[in-house]
C-alpha positions as CSV (number, residue, x, y, z in Angstrom):
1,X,88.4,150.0,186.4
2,X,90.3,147.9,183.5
3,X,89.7,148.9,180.1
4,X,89.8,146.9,177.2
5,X,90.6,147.9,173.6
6,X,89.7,146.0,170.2
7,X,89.0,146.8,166.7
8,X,85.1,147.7,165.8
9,X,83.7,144.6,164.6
10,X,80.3,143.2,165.4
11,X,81.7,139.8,166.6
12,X,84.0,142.0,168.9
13,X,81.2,144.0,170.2
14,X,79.1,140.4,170.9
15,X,82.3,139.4,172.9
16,X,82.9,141.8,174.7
17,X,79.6,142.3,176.3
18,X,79.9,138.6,177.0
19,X,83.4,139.7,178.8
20,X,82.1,142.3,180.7
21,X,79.4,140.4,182.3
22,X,82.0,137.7,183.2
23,X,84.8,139.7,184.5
24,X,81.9,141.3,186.8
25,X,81.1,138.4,187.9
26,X,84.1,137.7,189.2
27,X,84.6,141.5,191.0
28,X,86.7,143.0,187.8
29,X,85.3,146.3,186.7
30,X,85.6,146.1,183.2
31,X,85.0,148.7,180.6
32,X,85.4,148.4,176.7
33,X,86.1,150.8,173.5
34,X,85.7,149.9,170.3
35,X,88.7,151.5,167.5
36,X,88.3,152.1,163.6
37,X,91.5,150.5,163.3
38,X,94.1,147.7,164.8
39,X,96.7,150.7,164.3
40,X,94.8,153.1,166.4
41,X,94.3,150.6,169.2
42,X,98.0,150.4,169.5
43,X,98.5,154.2,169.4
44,X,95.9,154.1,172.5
45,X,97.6,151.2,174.3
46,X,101.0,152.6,173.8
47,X,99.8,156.0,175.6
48,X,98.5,153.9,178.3
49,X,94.5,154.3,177.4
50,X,93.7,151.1,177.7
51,X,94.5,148.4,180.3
52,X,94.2,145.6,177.9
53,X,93.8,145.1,173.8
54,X,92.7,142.1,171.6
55,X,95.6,141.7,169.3
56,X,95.5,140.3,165.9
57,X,99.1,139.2,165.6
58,X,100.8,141.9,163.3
59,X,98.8,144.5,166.0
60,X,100.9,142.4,168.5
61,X,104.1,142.8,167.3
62,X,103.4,146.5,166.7
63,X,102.6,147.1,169.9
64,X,105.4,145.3,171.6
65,X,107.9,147.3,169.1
66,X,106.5,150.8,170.0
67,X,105.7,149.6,173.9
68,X,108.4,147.7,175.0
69,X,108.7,146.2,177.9
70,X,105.6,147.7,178.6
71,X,103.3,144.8,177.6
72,X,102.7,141.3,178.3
73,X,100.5,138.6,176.6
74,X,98.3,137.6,179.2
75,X,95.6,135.2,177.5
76,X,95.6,133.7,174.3
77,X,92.6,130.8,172.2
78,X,93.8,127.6,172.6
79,X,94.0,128.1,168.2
80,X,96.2,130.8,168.4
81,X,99.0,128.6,169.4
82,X,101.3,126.9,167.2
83,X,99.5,128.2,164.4
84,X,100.6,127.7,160.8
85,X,100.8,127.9,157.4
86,X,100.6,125.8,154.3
87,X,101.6,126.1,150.7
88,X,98.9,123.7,148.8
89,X,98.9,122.5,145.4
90,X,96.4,120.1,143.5
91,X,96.5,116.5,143.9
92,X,98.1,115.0,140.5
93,X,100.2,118.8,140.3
94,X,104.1,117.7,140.0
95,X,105.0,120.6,142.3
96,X,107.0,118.5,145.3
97,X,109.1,121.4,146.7
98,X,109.0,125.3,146.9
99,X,111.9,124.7,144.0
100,X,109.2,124.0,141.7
101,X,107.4,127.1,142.3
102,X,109.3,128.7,139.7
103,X,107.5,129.8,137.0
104,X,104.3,128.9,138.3
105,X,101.0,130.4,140.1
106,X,100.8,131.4,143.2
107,X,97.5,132.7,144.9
108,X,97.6,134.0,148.3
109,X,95.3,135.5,150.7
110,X,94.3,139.0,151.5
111,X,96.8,141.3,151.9
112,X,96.0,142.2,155.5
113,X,96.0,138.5,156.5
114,X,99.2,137.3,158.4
115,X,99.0,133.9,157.4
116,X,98.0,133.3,153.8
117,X,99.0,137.1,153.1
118,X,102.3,138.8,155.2
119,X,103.5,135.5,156.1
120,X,103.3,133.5,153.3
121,X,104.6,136.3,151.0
122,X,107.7,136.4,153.2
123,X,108.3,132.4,154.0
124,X,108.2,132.2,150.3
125,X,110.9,134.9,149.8
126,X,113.0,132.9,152.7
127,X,112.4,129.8,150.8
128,X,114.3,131.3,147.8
129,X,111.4,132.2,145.3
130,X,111.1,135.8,144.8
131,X,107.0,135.6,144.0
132,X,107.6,139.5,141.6
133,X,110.5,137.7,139.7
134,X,110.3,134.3,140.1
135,X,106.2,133.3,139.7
136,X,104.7,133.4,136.2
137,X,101.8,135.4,138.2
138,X,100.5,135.3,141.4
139,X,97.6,137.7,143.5
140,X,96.4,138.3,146.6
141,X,92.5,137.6,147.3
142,X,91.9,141.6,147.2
143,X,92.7,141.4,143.6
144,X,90.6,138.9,143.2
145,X,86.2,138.2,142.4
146,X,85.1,135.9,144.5
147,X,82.0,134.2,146.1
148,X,84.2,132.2,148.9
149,X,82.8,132.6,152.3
150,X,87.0,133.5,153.2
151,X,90.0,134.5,151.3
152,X,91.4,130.9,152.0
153,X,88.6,129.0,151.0
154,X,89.1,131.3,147.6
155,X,92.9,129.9,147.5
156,X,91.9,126.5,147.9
157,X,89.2,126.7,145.4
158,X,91.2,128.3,142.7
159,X,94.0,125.6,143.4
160,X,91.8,122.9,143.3
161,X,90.3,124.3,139.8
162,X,93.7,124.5,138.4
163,X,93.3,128.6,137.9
164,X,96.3,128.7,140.1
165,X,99.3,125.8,140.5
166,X,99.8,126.4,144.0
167,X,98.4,128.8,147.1
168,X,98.4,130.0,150.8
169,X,96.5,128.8,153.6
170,X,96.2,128.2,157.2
171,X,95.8,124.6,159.3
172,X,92.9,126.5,160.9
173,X,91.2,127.5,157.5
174,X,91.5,124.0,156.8
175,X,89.6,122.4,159.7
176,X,87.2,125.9,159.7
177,X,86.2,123.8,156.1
178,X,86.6,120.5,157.4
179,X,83.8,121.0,160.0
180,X,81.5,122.4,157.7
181,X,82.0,120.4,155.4
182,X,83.5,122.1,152.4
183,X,87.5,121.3,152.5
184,X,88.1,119.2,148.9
185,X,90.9,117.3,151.0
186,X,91.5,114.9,148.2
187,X,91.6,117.6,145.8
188,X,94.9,119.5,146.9
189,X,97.5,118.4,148.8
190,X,100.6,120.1,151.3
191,X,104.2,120.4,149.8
192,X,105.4,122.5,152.8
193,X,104.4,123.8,155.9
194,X,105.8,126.9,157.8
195,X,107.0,126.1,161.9
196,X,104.6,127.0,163.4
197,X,103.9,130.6,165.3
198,X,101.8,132.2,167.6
199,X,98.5,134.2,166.5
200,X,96.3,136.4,168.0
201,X,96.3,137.3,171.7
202,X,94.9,139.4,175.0
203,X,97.6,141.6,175.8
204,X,97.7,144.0,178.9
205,X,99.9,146.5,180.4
206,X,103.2,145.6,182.1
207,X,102.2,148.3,184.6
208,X,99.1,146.4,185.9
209,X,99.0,145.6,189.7
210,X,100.5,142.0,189.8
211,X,97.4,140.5,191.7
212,X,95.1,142.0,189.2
213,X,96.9,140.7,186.6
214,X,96.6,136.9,188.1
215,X,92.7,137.9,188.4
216,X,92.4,138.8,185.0
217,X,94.1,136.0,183.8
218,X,92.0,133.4,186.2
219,X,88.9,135.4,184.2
220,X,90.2,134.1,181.0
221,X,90.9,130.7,181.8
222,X,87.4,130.2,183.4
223,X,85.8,130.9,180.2
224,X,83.3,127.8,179.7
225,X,80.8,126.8,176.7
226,X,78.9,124.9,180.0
227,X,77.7,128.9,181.0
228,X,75.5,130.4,178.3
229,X,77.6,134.0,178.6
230,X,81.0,132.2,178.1
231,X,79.1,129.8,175.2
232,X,79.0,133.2,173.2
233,X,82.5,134.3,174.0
234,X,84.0,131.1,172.5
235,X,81.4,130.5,170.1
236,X,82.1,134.4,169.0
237,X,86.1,133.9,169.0
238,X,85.8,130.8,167.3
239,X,87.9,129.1,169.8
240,X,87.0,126.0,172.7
241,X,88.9,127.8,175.7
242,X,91.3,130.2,176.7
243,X,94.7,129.9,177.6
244,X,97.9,131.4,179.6
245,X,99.6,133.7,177.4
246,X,103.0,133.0,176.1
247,X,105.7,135.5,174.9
248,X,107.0,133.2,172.1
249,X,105.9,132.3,168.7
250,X,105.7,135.9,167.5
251,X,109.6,135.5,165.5
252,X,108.4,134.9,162.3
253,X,105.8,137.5,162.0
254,X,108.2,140.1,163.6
255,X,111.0,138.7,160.8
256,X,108.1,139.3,157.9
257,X,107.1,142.5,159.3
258,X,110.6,143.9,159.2
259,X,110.9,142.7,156.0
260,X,108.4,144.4,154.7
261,X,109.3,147.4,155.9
262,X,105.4,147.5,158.7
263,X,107.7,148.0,161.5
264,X,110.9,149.3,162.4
């Protein structure tokens, strides 16, 4: 039996129902728990009561602090790689650099959000603007009203209006709004962009029987929108496929973590 761990969310739930049935198909016993919390999952992994856990990428690093060498990324979405982040301002604005931040707006994303939030709080501090002594003001999208179907939508949207002179937000947020048809893309434009970094990811036990690892993975990769069960897996991760885990890319969260004193 493998068990699987993720944080109690109806779009989790939806997927991993859709996981269980495949990972049957295939001969892999699966079982899943649901957890209040990304910070409880890790507490579970770490004592070994789950086999696998759906990482959001501070939960990742986390985990991997407190485990080890006990863990392994074993499966990733093809958008949780080389993901990164922006720093937007509007169109006719005469911010250029991050120089010119100074004594400006800033809006970011929630606070629990890697990449408009953690992140960018952090690559703007590495960039040499201190956003509590160097911004005129600046917020995160919890401090915020808003009717913005996202926290990024919210910083683009408050950019573009000219409430704030520059913001925080993802290349995935982006083409989320480019395919529905709200991104303002001649509205705002990108002054600097962040390397980019790895997101979320499948991460299982180091102590896993080798061979079951290799079937697990296989699992994964076989995910297709051409079955109806695997449809609903992607369509419910917001990703086209699967892909082989990678242990890199997680440098710059782990940096901004650190620095913000979220692990030690």
């Amino acid at each position: 039996m493998v068990r699987l761990g993720g944080t109690a969310t109806a779009p989790h739930m939806e997927v991993f129902q859709g996981l269980e049935t495949l990972f049957r198909r295939r001969g892999i016993d699966l079982e899943w728990v649901l957890y209040s919390d990304y910070d409880i999952m890790v507490d579970a992994f770490v004592k070994g009561e789950i086999d696998l856990a759906w990482n959001g990428p501070l939960s990742y690093v986390k985990m991997k602090r407190q485990a080890g060498d006990g863990c392994r990324v074993i499966a990733m979405r093809d958008v949780d790689v080389n993901f990164t982040t922006h720093f937007i301002t509007a169109t006719g604005s005469n911010i250029l650099t991050v120089e010119d931040l100074k004594n400006r707006s800033f809006a970011f994303g929630r606070r629990s959000s890697v990449q408009a939030g953690l992140l960018a709080y952090s690559l703007l501090k590495d960039s040499g603007i201190n956003p509590s002594k160097d911004l005129a003001a600046n917020s995160f999208y919890d401090d915020r009203r808003s009717d913005a179907k996202s926290d990024e939508q919210d910083v683009i949207e408050r950019v573009v209006s000219g409430e704030f002179d520059a913001g925080a937000v993802s290349q995935r947020a982006m083409e989320v709004m480019a395919e529905d048809g709200t991104l303002p893309r001649d509205d705002f434009r990108i002054f600097w962009s962040s390397p980019g970094y790895s997101h979320c990811c499948f991460t299982s036990q180091q102590t896993l029987d080798p061979a079951l690892v290799s079937e697990i993975e296989a699992a994964f990769l076989s995910v297709t929108a051409e079955d109806a069960v695997g449809k609903s897996v992607l369509d419910g991760e917001a990703c086209r496929y699967f892909v082989p885990g990678m242990e890199e890319g997680w440098e710059l969260i782990e940096k901004a973590a650190e620095a913000e004193g979220l692990v030690f």
